[in-house]
N, C-alpha and C positions, 0 to 999 in steps of 0.2 A: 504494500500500500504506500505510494506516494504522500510524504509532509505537505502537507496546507497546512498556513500560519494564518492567525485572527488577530490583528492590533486594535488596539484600542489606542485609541489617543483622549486625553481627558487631563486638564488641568491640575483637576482638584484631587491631593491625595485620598481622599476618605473615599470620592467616587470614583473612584478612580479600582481601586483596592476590591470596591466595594461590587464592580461592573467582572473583575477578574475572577473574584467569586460565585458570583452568579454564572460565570460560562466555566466553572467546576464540571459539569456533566459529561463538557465538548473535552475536556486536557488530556484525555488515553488517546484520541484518535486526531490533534490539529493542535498546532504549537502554537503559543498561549503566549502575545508580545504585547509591552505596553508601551505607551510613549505620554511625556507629560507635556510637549509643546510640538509646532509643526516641523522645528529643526528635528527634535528626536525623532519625529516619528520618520524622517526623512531617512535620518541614518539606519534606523531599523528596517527599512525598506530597502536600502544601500545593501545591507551585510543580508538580507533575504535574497536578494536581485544575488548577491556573488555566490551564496550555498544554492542559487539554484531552488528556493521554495516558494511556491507560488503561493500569494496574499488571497485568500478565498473572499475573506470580509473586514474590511475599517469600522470602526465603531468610532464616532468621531463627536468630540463635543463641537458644537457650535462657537460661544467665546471661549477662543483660547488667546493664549496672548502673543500679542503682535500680529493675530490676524483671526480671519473667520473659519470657521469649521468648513463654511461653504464653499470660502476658495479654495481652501486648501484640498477639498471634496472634488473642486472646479479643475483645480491642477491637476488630480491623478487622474479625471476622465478625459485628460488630452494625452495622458503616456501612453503608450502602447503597452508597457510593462503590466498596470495596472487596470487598463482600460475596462476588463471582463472582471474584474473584483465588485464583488456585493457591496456596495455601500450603503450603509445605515449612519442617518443624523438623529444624536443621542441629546437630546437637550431639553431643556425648557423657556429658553431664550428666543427662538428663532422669530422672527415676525414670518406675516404673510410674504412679502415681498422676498427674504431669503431663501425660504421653504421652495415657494414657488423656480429660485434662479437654480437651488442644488437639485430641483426634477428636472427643469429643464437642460442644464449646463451639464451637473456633473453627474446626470445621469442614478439619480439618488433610488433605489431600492426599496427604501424602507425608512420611517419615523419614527421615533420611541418617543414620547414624554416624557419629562424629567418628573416627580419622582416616578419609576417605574415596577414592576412587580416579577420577581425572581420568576415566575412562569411565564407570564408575558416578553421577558427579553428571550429567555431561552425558546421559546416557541419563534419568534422573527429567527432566529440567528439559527435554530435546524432549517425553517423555511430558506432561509437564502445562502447557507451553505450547501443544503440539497440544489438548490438552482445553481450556484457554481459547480459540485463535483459532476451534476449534470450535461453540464454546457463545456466540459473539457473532457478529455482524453483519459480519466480516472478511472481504476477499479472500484466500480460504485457498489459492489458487496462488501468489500470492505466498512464501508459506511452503515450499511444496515441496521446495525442497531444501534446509530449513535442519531443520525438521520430520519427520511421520511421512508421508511425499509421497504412499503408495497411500493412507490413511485419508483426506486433504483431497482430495485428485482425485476419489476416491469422491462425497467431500462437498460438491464443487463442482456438480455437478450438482441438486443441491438449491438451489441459491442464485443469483441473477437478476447481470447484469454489474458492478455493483456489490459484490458478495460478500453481497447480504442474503440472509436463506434466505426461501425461497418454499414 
């Protein structure tokens, strides 16, 4: 089974801690990175892009500092590195107008409210990590019981022993 890595980028230590926790379910099967501002989370993407581990899903607060969740959301849907990663804006800041530019621009996934509910984040983040191991080259059994297991077993049968689809 291929590593897929999950960042979180979030300011705030306690939410921070507090969001790595809550994806406890996902840590046997998808490597578990955090970053506390948009420089870090650059570098964690830097040293993933060099081991070769593909970023499945960003979990991304909105104000971070020195800039917005959404550019920085804006930035990775123009890399080609990242372009196919889940992204989810994790906040309770956003107004209408940003919400609306991270659907349109950087190609946003998924919403969370800030405060959020330890089932409610883990149910988004099986949902759109199954639509990423879906949409790539993955052994999606591997995933089955971590994932959405009748949607990959379905999807298994489309893809050769290696997990490419055919």
């Amino acid at each position: 089974m291929s590593e897929i890595a999950i960042l979180v980028v979030e300011d705030e230590p306690e939410v921070r801690d507090a969001v790595v926790r809550d994806l406890a379910p996902f840590a046997h099967h998808f490597r578990i990175e955090a970053a506390e501002d948009v420089a870090d989370a650059r570098a964690v993407l830097q040293e993933l892009a060099e081991q070769r581990v593909p970023v499945g899903l960003i979990l991304c607060d909105h104000l971070l500092p020195g800039t917005l969740g959404t550019d920085f959301l804006v930035e990775l849907h123009a890399g080609e590195a990242t372009r196919a990663t889940r992204k989810v804006l994790l906040t309770g800041q956003a107004g209408l107008d940003d919400t609306v530019r991270a659907i349109n621009e950087a190609g946003l996934d998924y919403y969370i409210a800030k405060p959020w509910t330890p089932d409610g984040l883990q149910e988004a983040v099986r949902h759109e990590l199954t639509e990423f191991v879906l949409g790539g080259d993955f052994d999606v059994l591997g995933y089955v019981v971590v994932l959405d297991g009748p949607r990959l077993v379905a999807a298994a049968a489309d893809r050769d022993w290696e997990g490419r689809r055919i």
